[in-house]
mmCIF file of the C-alpha atoms, coordinates in Angstrom:
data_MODEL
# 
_entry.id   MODEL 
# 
loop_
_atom_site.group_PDB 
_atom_site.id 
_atom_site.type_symbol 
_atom_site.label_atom_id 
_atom_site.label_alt_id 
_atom_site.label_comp_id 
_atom_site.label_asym_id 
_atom_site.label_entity_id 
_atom_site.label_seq_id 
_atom_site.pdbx_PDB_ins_code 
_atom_site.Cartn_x 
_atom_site.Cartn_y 
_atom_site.Cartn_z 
_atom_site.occupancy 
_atom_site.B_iso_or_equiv 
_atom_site.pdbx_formal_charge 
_atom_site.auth_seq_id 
_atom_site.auth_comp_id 
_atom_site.auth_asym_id 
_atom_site.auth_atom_id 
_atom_site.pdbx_PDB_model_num 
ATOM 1  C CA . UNK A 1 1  ? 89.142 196.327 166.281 1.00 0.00 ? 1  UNK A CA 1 
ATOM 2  C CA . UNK A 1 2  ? 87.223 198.177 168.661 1.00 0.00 ? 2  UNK A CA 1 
ATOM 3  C CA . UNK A 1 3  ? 84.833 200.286 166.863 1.00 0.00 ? 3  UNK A CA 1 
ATOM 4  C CA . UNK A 1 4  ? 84.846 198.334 163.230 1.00 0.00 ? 4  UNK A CA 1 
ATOM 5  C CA . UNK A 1 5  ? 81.268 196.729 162.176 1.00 0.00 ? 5  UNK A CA 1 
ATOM 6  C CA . UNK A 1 6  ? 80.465 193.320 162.426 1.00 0.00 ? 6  UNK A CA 1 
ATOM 7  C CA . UNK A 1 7  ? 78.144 190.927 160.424 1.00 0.00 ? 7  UNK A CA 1 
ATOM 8  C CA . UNK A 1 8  ? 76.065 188.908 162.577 1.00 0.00 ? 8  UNK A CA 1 
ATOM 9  C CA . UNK A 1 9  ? 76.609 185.407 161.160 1.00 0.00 ? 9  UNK A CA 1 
ATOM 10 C CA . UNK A 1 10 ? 74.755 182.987 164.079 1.00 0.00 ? 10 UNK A CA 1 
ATOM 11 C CA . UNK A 1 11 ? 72.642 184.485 166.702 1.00 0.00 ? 11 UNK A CA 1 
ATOM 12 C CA . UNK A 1 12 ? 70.995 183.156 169.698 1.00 0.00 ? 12 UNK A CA 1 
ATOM 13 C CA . UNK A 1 13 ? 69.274 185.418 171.962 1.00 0.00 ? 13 UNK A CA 1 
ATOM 14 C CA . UNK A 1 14 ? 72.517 187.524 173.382 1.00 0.00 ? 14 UNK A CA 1 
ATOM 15 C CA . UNK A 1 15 ? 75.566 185.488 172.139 1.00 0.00 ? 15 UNK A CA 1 
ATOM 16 C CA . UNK A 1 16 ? 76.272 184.007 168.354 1.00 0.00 ? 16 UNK A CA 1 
ATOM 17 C CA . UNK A 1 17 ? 79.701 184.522 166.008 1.00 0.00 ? 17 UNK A CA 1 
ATOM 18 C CA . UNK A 1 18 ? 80.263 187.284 163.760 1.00 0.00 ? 18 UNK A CA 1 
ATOM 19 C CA . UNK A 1 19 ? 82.139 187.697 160.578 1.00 0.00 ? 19 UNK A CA 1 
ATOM 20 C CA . UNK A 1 20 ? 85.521 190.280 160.317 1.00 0.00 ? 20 UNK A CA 1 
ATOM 21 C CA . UNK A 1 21 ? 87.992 190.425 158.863 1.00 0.00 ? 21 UNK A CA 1 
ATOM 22 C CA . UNK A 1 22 ? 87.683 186.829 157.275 1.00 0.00 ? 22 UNK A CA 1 
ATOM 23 C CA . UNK A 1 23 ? 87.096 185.309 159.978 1.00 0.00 ? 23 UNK A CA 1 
ATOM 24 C CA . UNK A 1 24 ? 84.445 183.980 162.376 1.00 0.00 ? 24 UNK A CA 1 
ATOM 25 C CA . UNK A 1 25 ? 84.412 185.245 166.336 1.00 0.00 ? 25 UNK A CA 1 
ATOM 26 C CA . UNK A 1 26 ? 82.372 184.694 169.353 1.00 0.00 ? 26 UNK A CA 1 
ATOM 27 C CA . UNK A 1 27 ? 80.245 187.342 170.651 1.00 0.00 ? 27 UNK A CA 1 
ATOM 28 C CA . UNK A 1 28 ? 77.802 189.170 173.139 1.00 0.00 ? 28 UNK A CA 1 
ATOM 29 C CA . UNK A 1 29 ? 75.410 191.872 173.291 1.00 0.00 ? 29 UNK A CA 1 
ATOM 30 C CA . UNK A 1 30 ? 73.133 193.052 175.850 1.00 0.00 ? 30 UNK A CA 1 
ATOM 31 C CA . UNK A 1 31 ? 70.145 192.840 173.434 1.00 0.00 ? 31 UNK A CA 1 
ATOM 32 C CA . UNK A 1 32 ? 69.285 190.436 171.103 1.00 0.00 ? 32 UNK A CA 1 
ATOM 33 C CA . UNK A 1 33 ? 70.408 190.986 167.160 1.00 0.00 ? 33 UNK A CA 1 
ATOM 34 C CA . UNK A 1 34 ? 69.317 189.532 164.180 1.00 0.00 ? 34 UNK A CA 1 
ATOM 35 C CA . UNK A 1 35 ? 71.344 187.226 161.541 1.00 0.00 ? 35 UNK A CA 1 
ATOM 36 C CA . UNK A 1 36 ? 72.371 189.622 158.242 1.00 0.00 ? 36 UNK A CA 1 
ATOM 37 C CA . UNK A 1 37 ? 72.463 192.687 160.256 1.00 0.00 ? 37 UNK A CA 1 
ATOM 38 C CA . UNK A 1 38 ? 75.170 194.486 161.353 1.00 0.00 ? 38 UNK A CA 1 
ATOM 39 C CA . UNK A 1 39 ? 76.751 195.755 164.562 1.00 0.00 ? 39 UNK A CA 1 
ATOM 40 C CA . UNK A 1 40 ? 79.795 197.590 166.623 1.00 0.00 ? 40 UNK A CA 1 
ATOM 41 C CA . UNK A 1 41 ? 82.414 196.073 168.751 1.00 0.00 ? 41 UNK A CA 1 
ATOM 42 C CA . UNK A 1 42 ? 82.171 197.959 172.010 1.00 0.00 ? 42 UNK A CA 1 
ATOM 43 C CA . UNK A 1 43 ? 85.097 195.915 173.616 1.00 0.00 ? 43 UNK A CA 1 
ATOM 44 C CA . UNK A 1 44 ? 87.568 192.405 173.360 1.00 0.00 ? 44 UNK A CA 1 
ATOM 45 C CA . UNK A 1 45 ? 86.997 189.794 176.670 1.00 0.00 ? 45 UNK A CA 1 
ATOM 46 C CA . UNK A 1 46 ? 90.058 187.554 176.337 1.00 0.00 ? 46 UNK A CA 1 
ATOM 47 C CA . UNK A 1 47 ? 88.567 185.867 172.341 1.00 0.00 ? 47 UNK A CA 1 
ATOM 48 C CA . UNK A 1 48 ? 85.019 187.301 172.702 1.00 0.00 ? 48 UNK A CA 1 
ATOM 49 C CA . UNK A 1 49 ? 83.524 190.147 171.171 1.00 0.00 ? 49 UNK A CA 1 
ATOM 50 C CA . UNK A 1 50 ? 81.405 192.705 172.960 1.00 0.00 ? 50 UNK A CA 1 
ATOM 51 C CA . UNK A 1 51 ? 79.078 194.302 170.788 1.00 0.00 ? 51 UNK A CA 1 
ATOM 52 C CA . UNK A 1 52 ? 76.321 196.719 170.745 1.00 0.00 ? 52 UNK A CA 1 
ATOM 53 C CA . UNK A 1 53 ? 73.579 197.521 167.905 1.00 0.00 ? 53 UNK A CA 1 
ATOM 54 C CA . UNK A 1 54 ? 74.868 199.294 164.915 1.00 0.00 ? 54 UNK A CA 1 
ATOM 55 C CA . UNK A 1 55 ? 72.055 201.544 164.770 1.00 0.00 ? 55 UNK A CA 1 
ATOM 56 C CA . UNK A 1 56 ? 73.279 202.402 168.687 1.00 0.00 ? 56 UNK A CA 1 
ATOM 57 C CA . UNK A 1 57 ? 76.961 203.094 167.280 1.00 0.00 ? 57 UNK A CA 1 
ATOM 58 C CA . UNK A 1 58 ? 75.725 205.047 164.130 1.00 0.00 ? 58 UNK A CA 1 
ATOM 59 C CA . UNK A 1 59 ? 74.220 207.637 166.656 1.00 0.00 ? 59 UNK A CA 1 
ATOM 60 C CA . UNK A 1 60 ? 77.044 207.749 168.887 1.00 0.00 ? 60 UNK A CA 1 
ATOM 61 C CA . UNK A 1 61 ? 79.221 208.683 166.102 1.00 0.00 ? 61 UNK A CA 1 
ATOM 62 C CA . UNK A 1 62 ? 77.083 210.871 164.185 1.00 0.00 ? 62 UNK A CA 1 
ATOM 63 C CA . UNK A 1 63 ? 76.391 213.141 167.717 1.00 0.00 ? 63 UNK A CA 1 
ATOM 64 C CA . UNK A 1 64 ? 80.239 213.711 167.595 1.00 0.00 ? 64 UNK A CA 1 
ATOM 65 C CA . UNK A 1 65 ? 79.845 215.136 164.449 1.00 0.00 ? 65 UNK A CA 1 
ATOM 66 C CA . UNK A 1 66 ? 77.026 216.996 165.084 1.00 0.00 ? 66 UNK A CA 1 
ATOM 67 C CA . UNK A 1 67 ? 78.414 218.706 168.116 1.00 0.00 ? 67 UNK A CA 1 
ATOM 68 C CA . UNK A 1 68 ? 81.342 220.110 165.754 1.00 0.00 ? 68 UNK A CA 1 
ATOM 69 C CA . UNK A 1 69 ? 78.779 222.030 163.555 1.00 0.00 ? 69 UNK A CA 1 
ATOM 70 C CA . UNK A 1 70 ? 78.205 225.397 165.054 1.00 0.00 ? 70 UNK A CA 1 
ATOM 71 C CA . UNK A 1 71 ? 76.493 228.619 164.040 1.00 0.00 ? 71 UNK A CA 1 
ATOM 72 C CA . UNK A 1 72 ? 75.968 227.156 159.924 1.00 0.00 ? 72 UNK A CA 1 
ATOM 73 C CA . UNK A 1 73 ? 79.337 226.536 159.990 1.00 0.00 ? 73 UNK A CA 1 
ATOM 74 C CA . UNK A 1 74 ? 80.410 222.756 157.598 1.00 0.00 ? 74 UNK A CA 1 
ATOM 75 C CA . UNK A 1 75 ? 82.797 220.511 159.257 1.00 0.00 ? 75 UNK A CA 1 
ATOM 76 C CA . UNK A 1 76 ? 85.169 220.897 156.949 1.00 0.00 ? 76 UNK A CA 1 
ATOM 77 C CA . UNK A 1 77 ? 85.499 225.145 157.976 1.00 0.00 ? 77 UNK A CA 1 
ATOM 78 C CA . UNK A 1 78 ? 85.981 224.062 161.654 1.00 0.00 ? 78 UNK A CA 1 
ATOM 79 C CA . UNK A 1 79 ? 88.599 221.387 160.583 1.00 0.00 ? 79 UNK A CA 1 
ATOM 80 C CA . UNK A 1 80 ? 90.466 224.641 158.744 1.00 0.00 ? 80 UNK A CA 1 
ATOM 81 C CA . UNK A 1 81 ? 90.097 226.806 161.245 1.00 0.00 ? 81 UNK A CA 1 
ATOM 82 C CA . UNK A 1 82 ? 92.013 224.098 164.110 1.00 0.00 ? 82 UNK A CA 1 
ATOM 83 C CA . UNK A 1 83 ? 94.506 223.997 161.307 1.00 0.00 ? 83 UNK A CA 1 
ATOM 84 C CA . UNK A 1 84 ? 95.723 227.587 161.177 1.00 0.00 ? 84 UNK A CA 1 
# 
């Protein structure tokens, strides 16, 4: 689960539930979130969820991919070329 989006279903400053997978869990985050929006389950405390801001997780993920795009090169080329 760690790393798959959440909707925020009840917030309250830093702790609410959140909707996956058909169900309803408890969570926490740092910083406050908003009801409707989304976010990323940083890590599992016994039945509570850990989040952080989607927006944070987006950029995490998208800087991996950036740092595999080299010299023009597509992702997809450097992909091919750990293949062979």
């Amino acid at each position: 689960m760690i790393g798959e989006t959440v909707e925020i279903r009840k917030w309250d400053k830093t702790s609410g539930q959140v909707f996956i997978n058909g169900e309803l869990w408890r969570a926490e985050c740092a910083v406050p979130l908003s009801v409707g929006n989304n976010a990323a389950i940083e890590s599992i405390d016994g039945l509570t969820l850990k989040l952080k801001p989607y927006e944070q997780a987006n950029k995490v993920r998208t800087g991996s991919i950036d740092s595999k795009i080299q010299n023009g090169r597509s992702l997809s080329a450097l992909d091919k070329k750990d293949d062979a």
